[in-house]
C-alpha positions in Angstrom: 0.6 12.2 -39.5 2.7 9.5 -40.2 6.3 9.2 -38.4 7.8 11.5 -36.0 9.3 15.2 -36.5 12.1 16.7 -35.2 11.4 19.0 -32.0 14.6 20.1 -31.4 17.8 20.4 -33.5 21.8 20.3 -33.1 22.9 23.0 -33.4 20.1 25.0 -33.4 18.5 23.7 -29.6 21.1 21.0 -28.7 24.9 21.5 -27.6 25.7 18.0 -29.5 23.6 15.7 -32.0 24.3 12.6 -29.4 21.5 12.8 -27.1 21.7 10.0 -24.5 18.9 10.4 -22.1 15.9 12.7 -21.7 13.6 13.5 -18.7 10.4 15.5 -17.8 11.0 16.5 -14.4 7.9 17.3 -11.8 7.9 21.0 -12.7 7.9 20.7 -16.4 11.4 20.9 -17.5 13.0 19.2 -20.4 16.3 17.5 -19.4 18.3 16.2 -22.3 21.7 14.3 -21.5 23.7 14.8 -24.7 27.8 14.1 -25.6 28.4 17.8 -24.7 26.7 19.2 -22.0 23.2 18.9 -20.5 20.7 20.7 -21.9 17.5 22.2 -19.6 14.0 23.9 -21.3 12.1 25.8 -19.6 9.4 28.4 -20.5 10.9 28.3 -24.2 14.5 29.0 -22.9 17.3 26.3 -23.2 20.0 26.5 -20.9 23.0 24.1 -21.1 25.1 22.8 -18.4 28.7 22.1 -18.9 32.0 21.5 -16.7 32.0 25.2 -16.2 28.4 24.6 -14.4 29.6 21.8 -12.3 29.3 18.9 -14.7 32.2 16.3 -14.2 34.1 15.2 -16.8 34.5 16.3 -20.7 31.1 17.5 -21.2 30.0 13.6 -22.1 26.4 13.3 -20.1 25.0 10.0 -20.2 21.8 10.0 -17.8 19.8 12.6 -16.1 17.6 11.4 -13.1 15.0 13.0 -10.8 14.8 11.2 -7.7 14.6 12.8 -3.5 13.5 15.8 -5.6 17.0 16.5 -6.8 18.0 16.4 -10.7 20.5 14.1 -10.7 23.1 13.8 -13.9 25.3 11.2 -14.6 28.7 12.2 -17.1 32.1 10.8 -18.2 33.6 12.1 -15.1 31.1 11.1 -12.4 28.3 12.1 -10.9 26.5 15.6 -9.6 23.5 17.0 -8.3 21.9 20.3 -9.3 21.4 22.8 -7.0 19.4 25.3 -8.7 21.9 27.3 -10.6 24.7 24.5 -11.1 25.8 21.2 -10.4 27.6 20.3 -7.3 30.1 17.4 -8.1 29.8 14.5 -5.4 33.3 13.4 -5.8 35.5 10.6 -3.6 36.3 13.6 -1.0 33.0 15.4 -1.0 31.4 11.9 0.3 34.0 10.9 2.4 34.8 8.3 0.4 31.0 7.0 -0.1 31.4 7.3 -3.8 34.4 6.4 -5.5 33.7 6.2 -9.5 35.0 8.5 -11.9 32.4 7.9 -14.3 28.4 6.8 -14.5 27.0 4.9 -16.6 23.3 4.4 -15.4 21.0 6.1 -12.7 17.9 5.3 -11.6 15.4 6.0 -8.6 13.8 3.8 -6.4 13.5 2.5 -3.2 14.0 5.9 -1.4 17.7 5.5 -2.9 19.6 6.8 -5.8 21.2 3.3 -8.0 24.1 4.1 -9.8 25.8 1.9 -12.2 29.4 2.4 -13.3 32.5 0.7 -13.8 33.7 -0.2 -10.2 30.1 -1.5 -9.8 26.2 -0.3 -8.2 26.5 2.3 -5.7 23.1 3.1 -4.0 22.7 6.7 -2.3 20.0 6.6 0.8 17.9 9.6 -0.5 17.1 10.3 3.3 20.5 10.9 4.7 23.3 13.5 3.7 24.8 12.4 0.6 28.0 13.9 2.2 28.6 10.9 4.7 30.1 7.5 3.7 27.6 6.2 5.8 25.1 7.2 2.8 26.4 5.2 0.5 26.8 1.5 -0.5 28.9 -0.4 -3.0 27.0 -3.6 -4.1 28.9 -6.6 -3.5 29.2 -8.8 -6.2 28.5 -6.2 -9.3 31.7 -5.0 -10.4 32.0 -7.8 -12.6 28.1 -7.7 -14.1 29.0 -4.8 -16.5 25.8 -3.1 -15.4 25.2 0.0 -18.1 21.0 0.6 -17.4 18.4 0.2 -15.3 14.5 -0.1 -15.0 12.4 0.5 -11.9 9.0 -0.9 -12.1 6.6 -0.8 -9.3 7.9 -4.5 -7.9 11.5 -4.3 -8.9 14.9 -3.0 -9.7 16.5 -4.8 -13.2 19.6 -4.3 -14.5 21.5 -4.8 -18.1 24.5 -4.3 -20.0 27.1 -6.6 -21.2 26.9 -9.0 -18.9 23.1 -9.9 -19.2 20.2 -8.8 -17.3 20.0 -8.9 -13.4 17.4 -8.7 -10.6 17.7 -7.0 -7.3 16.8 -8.8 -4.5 17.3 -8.5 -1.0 21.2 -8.0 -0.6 21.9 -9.3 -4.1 21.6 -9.1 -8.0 20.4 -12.1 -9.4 20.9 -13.2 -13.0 18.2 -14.0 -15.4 19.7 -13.6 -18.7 23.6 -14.1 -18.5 25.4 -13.0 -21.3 28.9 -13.2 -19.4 30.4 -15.7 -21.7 29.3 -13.7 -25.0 32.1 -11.0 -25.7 30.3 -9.6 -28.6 26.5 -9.5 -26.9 25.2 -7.3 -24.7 21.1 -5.7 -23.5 20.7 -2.7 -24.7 17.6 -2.1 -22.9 15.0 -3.5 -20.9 10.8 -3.0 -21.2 8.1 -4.6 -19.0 5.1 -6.1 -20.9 1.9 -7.9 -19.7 3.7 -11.1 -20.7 7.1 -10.3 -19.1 9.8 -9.0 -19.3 11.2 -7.9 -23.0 15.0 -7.3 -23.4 16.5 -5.6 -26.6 19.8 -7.3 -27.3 22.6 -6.8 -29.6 24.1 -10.6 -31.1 
């Protein structure tokens, strides 16, 4: 047929018609981020996950992540980490003062390490160690200011983009390749790799 059809419907399926991010996670769960809540499928059954299940914030979700086989959600009040019933907020105190944001833009996996864009700049979370010791985490020099609101892993490399262009992350540093820092009204809206190169979608 020609097109798409709607699977799933506000508010039929969905807690709120804004649906930010959706994942497929290893065991065949349907994660959808949306403005209220997130929302989980499983075997035909949604499930949604608000601040009364652990999710920071007003109900505003704007990424879900699986990476160090944890689901990983990203809201308007920071981040948290399912633990199989609920979400666990990882708050300033909870990491000892590892992660200090109050809200999350962006999350991606790679590297063995949860990347986590928000206003104060890219934290990174070693997947390895305790996410409940400061020595866990790490506060990217040098982002606050890159107005980082996305990422995309590929196999070679970390990218980000957001109103401030779109950046590379080499060793100890973001490097630019598309600055957009002197354009108030421009900014990536997402990034694709193609066998030419990179592809980014821009608004102005």
């Amino acid at each position: 047929t020609d097109g798409f059809t709607v699977e799933y419907r506000y508010p039929a399926d969905l807690p709120h018609f804004a649906v930010d991010d959706v994942l497929l996670d290893t065991q065949g769960r349907l994660w959808c981020a949306t403005g209220d809540g997130l929302a989980m499928l499983q075997d035909g059954q949604w499930t949604v996950f608000t601040s009364f299940e652990g999710i920071p914030g007003s109900g505003g979700v704007t990424d879900v992540e699986q990476a160090g086989s944890w689901i990983w959600a990203g809201s308007d009040g920071g981040l948290a980490r399912w633990d199989g019933t609920g979400f666990l907020q990882l708050d300033e105190d909870l990491t000892q003062g590892g992660f200090t944001a109050s809200e999350v833009d962006a999350l991606a996996g790679r590297d063995d390490s949860l990347w986590i864009a928000t206003g104060l700049g890219v934290f990174s979370l070693d997947l390895d160690a305790s996410p409940f010791s400061q020595e866990s985490w790490r506060l990217w020099p040098g982002t606050q200011g890159l107005g980082i609101e996305g990422f995309l892993a590929t196999p070679d490399s970390l990218y980000g983009f957001g109103t401030g262009g779109v950046f590379r992350r080499d060793a100890g540093a973001w490097t630019v390749l598309l600055d957009y820092s002197g354009s108030a009204d421009s900014t990536v809206m997402d990034l694709a790799l193609t066998p030419d190169g990179l592809l980014a979608a821009c608004y102005g």
